[in-house]
PyMOL Python script that loads the backbone (N, CA, C, O; Angstrom):
from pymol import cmd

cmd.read_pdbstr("""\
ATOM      1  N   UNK A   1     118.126 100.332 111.223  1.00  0.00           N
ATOM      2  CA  UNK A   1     117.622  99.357 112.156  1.00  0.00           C
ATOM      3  C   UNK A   1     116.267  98.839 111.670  1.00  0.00           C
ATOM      4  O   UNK A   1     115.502  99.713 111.262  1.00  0.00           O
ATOM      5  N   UNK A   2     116.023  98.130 111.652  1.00  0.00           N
ATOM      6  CA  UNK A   2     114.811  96.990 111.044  1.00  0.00           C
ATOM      7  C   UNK A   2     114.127  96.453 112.000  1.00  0.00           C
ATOM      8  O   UNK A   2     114.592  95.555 112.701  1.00  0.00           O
ATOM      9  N   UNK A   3     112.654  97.054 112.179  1.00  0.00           N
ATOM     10  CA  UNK A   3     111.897  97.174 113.084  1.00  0.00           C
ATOM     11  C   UNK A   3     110.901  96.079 113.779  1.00  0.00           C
ATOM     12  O   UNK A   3     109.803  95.905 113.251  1.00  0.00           O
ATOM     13  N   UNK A   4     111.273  95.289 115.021  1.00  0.00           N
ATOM     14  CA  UNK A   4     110.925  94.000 115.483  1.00  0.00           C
ATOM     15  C   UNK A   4     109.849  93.717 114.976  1.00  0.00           C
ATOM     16  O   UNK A   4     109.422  94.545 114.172  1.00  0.00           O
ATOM     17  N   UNK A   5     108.913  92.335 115.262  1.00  0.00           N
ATOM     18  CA  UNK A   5     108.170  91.718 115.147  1.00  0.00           C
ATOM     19  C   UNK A   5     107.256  92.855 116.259  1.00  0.00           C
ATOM     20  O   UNK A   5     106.226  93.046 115.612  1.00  0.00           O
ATOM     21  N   UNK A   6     107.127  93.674 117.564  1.00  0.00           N
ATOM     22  CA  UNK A   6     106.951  94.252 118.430  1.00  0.00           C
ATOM     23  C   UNK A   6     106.457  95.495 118.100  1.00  0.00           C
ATOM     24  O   UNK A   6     105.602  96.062 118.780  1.00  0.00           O
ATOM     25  N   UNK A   7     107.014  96.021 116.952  1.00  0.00           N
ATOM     26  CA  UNK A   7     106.690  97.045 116.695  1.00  0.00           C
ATOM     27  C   UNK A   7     106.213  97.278 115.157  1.00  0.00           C
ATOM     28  O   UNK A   7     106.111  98.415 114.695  1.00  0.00           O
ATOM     29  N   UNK A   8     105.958  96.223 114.480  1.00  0.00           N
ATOM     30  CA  UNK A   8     105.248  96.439 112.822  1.00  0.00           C
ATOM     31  C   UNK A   8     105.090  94.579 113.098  1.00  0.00           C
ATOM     32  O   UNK A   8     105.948  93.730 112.858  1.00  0.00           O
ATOM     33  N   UNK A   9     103.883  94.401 113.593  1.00  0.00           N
ATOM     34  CA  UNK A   9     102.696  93.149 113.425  1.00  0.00           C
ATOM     35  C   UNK A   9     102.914  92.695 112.104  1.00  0.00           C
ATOM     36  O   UNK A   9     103.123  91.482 112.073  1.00  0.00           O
ATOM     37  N   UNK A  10     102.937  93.236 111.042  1.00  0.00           N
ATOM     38  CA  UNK A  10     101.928  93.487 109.946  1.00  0.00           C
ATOM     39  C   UNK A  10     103.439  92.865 108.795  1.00  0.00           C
ATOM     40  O   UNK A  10     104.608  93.244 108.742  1.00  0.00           O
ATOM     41  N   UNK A  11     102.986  92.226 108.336  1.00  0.00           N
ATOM     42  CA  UNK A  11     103.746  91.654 106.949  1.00  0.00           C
ATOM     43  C   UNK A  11     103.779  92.327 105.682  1.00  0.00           C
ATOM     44  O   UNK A  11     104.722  92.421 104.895  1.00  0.00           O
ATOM     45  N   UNK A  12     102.677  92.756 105.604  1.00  0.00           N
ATOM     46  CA  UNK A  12     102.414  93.583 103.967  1.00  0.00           C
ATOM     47  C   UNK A  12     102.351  94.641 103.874  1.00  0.00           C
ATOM     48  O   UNK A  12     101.787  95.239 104.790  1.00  0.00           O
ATOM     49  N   UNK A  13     102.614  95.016 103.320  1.00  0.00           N
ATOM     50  CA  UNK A  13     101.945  97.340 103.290  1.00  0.00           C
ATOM     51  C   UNK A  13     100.785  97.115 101.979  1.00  0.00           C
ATOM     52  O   UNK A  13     100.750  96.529 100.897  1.00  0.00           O
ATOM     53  N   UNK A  14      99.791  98.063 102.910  1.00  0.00           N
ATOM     54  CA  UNK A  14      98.576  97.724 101.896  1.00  0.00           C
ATOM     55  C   UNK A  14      99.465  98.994 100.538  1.00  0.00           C
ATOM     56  O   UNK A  14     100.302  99.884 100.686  1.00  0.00           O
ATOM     57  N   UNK A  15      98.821  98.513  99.461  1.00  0.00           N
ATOM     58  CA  UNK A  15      99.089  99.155  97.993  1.00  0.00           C
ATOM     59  C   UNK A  15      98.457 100.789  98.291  1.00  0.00           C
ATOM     60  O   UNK A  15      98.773 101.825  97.706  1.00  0.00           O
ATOM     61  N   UNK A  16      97.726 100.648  99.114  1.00  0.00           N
ATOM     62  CA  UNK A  16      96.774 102.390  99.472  1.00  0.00           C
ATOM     63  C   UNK A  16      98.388 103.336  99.685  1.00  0.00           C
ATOM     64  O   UNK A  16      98.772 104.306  99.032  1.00  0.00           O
ATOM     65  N   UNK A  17      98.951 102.755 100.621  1.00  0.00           N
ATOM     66  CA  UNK A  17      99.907 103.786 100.645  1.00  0.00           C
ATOM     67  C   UNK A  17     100.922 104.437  99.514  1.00  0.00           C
ATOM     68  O   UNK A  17     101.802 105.297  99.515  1.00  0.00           O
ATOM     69  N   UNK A  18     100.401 103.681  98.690  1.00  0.00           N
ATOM     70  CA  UNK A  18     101.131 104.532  97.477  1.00  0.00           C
ATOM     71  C   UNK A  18     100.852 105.218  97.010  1.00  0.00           C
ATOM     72  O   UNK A  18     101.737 105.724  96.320  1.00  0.00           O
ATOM     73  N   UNK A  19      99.175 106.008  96.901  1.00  0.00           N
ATOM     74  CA  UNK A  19      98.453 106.810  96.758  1.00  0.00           C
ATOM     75  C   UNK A  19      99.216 107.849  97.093  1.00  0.00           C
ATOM     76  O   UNK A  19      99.771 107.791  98.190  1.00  0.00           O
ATOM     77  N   UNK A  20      99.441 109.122  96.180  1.00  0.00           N
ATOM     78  CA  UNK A  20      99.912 110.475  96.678  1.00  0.00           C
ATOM     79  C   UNK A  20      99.168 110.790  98.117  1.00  0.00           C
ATOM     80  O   UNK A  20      99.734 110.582  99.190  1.00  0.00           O
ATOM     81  N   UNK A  21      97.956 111.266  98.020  1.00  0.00           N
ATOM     82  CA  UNK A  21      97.329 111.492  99.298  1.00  0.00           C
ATOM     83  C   UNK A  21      96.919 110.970 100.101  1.00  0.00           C
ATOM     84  O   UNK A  21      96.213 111.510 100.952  1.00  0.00           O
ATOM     85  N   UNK A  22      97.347 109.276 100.089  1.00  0.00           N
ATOM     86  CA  UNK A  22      97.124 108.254 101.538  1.00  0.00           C
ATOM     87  C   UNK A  22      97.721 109.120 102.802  1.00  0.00           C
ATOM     88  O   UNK A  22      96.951 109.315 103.742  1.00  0.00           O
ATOM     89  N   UNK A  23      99.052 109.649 102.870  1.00  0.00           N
ATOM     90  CA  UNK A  23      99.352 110.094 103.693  1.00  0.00           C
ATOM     91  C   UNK A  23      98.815 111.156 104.596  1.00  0.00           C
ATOM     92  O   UNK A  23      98.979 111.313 105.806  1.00  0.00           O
ATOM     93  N   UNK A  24      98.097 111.884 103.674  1.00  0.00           N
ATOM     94  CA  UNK A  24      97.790 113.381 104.158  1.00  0.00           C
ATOM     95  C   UNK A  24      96.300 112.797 105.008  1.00  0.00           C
ATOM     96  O   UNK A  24      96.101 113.182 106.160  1.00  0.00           O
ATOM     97  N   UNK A  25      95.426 111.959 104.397  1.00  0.00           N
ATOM     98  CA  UNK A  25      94.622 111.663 105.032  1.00  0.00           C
ATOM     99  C   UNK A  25      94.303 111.522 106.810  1.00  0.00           C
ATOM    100  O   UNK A  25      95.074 110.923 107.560  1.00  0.00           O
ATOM    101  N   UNK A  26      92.991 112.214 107.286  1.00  0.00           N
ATOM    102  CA  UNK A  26      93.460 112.136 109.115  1.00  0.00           C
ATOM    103  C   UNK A  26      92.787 110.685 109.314  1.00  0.00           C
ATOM    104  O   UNK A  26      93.243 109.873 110.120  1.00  0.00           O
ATOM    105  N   UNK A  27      91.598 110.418 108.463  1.00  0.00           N
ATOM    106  CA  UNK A  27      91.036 108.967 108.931  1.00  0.00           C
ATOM    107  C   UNK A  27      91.446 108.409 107.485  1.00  0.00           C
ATOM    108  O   UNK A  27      91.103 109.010 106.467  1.00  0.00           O
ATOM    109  N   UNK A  28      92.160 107.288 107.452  1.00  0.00           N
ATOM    110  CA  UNK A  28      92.475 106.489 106.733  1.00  0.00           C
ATOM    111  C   UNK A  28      91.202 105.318 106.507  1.00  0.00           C
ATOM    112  O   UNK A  28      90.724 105.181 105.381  1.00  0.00           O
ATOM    113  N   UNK A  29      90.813 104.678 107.410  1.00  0.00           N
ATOM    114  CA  UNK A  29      89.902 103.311 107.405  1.00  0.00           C
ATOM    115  C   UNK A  29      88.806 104.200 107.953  1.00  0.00           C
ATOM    116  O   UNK A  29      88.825 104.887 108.974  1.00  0.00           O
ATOM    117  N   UNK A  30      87.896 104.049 107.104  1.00  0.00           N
ATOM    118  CA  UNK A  30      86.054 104.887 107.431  1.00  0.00           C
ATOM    119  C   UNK A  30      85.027 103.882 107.031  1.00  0.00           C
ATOM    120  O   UNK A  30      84.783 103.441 105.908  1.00  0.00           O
ATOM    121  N   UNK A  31      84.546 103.644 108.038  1.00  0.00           N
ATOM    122  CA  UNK A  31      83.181 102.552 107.546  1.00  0.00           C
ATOM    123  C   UNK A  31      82.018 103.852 106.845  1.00  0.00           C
ATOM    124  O   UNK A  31      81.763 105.013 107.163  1.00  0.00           O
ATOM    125  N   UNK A  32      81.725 103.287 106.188  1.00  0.00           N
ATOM    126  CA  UNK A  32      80.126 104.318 105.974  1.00  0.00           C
ATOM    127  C   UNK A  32      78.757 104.107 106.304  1.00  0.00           C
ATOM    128  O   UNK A  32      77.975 103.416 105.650  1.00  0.00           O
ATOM    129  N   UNK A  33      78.456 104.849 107.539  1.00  0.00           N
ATOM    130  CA  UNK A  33      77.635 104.155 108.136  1.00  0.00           C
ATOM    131  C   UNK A  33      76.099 104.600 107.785  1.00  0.00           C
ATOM    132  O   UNK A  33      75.064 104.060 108.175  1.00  0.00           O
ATOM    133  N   UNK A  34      76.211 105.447 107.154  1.00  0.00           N
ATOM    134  CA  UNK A  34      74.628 104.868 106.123  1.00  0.00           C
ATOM    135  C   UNK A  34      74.574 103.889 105.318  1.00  0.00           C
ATOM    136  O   UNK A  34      73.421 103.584 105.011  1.00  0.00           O
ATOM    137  N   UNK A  35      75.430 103.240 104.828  1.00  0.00           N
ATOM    138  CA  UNK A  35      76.027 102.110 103.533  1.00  0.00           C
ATOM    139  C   UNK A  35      75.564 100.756 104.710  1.00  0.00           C
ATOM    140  O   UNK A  35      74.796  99.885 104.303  1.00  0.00           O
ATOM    141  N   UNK A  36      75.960 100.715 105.764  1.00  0.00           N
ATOM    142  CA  UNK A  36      75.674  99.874 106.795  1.00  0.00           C
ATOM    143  C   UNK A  36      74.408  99.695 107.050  1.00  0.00           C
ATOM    144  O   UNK A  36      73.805  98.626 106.956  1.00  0.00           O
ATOM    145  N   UNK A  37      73.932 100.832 107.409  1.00  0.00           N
ATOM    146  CA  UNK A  37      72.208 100.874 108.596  1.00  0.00           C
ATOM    147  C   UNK A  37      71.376 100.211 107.141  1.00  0.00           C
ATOM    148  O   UNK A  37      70.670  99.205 107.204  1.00  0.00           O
ATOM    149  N   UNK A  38      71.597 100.915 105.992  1.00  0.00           N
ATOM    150  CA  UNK A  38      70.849 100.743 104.537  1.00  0.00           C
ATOM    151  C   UNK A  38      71.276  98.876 105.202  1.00  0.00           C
ATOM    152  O   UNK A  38      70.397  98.291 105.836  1.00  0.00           O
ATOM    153  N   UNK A  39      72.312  98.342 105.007  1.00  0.00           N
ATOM    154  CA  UNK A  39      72.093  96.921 104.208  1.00  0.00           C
ATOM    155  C   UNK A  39      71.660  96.040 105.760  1.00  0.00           C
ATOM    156  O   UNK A  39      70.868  95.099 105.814  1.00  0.00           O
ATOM    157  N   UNK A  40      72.129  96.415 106.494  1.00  0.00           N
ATOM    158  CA  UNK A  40      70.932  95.655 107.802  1.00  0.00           C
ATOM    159  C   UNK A  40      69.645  96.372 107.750  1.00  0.00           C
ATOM    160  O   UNK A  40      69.177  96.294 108.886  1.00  0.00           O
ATOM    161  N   UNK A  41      69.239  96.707 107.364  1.00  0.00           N
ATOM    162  CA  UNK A  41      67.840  97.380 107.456  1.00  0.00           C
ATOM    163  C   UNK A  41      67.029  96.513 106.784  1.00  0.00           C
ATOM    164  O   UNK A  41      66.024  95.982 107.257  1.00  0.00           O
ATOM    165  N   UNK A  42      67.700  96.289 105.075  1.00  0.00           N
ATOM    166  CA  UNK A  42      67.403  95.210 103.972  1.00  0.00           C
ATOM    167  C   UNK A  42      67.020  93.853 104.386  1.00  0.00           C
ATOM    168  O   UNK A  42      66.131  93.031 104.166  1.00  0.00           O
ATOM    169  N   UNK A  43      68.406  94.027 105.290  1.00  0.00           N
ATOM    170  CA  UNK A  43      68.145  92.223 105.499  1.00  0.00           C
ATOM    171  C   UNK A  43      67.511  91.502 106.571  1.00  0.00           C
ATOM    172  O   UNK A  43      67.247  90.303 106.655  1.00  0.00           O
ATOM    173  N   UNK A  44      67.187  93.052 107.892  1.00  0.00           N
ATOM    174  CA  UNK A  44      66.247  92.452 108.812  1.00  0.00           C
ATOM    175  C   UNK A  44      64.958  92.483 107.776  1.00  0.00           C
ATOM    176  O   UNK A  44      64.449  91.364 107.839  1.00  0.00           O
ATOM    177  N   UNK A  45      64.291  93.244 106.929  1.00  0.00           N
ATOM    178  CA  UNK A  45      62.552  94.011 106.952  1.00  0.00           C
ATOM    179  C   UNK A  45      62.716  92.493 105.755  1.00  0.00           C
ATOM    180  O   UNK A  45      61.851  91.669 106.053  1.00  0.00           O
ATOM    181  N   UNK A  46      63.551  92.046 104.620  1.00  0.00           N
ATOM    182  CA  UNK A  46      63.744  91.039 104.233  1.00  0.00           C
ATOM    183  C   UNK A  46      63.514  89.701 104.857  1.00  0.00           C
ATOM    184  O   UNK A  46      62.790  88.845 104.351  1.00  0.00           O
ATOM    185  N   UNK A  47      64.048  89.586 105.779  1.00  0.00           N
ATOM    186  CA  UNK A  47      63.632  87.925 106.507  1.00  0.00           C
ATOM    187  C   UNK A  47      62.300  88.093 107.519  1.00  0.00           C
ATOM    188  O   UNK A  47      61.768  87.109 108.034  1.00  0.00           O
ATOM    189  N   UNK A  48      61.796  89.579 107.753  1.00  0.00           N
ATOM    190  CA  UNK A  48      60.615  89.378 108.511  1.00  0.00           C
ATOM    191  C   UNK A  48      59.409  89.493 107.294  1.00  0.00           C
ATOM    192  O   UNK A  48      58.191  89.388 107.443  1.00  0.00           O
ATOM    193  N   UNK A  49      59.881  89.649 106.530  1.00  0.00           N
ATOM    194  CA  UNK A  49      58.744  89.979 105.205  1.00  0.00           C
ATOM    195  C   UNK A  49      58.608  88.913 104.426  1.00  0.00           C
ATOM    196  O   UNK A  49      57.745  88.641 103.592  1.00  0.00           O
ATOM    197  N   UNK A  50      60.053  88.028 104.977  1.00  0.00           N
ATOM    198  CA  UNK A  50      59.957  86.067 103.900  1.00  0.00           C
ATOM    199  C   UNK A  50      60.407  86.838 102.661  1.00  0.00           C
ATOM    200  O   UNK A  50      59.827  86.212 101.774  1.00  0.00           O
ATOM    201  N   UNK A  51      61.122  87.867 102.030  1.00  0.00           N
ATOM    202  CA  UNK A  51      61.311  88.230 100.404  1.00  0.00           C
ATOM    203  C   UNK A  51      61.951  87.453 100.012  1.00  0.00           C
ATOM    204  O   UNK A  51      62.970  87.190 100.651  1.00  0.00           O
ATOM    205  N   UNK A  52      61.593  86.564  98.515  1.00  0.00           N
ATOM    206  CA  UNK A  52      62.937  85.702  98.619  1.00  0.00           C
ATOM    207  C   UNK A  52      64.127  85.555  97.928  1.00  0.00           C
ATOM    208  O   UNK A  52      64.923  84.616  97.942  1.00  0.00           O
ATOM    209  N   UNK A  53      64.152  86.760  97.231  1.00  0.00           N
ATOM    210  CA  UNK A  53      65.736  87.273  96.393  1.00  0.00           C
ATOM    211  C   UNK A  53      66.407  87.691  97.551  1.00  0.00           C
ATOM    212  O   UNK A  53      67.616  87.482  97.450  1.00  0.00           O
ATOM    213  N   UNK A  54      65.941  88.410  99.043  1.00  0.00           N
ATOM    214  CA  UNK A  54      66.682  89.128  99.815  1.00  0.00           C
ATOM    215  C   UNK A  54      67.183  88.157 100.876  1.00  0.00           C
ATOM    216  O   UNK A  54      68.177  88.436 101.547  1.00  0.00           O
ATOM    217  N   UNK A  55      66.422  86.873 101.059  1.00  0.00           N
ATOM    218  CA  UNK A  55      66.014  86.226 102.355  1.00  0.00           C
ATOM    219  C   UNK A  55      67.384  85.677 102.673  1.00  0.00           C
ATOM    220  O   UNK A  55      68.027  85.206 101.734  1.00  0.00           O
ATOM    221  N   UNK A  56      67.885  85.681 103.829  1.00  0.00           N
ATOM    222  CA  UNK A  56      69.230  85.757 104.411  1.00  0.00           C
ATOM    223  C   UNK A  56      69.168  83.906 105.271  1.00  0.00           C
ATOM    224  O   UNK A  56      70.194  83.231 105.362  1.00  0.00           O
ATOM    225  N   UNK A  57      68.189  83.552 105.640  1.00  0.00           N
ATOM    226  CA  UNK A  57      67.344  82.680 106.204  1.00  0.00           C
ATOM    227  C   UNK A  57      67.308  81.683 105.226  1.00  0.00           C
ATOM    228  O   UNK A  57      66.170  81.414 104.840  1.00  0.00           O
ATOM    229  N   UNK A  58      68.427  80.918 104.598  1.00  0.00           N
ATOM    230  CA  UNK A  58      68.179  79.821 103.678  1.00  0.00           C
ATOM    231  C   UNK A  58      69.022  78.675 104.530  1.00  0.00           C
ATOM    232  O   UNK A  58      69.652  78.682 105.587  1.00  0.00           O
ATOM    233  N   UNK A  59      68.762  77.869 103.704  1.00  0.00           N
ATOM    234  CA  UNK A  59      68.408  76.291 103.985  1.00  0.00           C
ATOM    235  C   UNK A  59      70.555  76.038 104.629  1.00  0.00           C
ATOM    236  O   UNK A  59      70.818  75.006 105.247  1.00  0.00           O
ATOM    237  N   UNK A  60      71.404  76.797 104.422  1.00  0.00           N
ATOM    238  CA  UNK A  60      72.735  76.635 104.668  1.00  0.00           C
ATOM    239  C   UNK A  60      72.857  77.354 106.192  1.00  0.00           C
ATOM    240  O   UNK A  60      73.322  76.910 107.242  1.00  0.00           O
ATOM    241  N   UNK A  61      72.294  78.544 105.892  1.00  0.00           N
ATOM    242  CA  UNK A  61      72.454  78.715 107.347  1.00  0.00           C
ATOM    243  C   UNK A  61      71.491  78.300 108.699  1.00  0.00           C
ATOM    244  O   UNK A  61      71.855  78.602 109.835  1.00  0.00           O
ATOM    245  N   UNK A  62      70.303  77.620 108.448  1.00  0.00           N
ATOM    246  CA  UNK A  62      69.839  76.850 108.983  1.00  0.00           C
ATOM    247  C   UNK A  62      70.406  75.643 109.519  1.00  0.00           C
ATOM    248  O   UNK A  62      70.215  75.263 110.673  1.00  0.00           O
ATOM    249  N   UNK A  63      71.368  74.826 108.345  1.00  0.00           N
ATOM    250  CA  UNK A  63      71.965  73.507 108.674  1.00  0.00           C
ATOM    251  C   UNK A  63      72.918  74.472 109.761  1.00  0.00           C
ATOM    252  O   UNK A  63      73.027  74.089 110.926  1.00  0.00           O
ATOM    253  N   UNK A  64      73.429  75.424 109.418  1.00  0.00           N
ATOM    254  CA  UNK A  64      74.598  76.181 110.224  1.00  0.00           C
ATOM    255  C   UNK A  64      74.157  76.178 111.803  1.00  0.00           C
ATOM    256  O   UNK A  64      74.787  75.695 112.743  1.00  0.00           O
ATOM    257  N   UNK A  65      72.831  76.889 111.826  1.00  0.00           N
ATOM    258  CA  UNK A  65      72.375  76.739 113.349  1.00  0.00           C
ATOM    259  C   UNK A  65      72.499  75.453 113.860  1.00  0.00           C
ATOM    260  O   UNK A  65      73.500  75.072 114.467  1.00  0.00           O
ATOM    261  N   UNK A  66      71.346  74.651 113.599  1.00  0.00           N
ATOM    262  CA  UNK A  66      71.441  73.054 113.878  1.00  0.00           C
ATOM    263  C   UNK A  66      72.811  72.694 114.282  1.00  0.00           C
ATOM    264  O   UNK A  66      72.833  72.335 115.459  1.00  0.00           O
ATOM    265  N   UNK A  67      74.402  72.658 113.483  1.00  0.00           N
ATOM    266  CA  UNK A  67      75.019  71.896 113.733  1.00  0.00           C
ATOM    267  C   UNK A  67      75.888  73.388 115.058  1.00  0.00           C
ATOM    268  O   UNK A  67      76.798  72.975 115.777  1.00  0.00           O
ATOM    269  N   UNK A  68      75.595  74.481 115.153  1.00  0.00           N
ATOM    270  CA  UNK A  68      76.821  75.171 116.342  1.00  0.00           C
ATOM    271  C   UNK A  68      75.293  74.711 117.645  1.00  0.00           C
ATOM    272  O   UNK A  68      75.442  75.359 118.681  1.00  0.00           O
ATOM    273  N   UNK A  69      74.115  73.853 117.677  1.00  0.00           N
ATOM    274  CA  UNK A  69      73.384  73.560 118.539  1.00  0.00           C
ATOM    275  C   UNK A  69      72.419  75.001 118.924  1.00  0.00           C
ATOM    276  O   UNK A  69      71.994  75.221 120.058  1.00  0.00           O
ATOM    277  N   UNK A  70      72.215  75.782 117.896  1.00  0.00           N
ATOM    278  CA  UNK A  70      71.397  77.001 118.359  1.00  0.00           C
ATOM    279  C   UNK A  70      70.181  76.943 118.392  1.00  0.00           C
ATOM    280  O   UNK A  70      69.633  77.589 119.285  1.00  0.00           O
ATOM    281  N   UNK A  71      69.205  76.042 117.304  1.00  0.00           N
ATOM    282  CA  UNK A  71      68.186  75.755 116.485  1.00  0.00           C
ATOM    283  C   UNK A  71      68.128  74.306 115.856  1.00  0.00           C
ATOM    284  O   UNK A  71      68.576  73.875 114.793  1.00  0.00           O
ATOM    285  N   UNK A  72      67.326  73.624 117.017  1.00  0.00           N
ATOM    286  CA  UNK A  72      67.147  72.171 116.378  1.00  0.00           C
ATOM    287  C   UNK A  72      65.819  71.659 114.965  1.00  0.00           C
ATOM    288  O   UNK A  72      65.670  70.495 114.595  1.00  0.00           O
ATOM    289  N   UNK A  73      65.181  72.625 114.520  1.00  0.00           N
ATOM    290  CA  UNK A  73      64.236  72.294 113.901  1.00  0.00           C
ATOM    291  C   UNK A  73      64.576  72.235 112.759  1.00  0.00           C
ATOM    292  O   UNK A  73      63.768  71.908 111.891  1.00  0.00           O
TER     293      UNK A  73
END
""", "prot")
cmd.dss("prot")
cmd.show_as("cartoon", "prot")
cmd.util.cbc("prot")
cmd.orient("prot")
């Protein structure tokens, strides 16, 4: 029996499951959340510091504000 639209959403099987030990795994999908706090940390102390290899605050996402009406300047 070939399992509805209801019960497998999903079109593709990710390639992970072919991994011998995908299965055995108890958490499959793990964010790493020091890997996280580290790169928002960067990119707030970055745009309050003006750095400008880091600065997140350029001229695209500015036009970006302006046009969803957040920031007219």
């Amino acid at each position: 029996m070939k399992p509805t639209n209801e019960q497998q959403p999903w079109k593709k099987k990710s390639i992970f499951f072919n991994l011998p030990y995908w299965n055995a795994l108890l958490l499959r999908h793990n964010l790493n959340v020091m890997h996280i706090e580290k790169n928002v940390y960067k990119s707030i102390i970055s745009t309050l510091l003006h750095l400008k290899k880091k600065l997140k605050d350029g001229l695209n996402s500015r036009r970006d504000l302006e046009e969803m009406s957040i920031r007219h300047e």
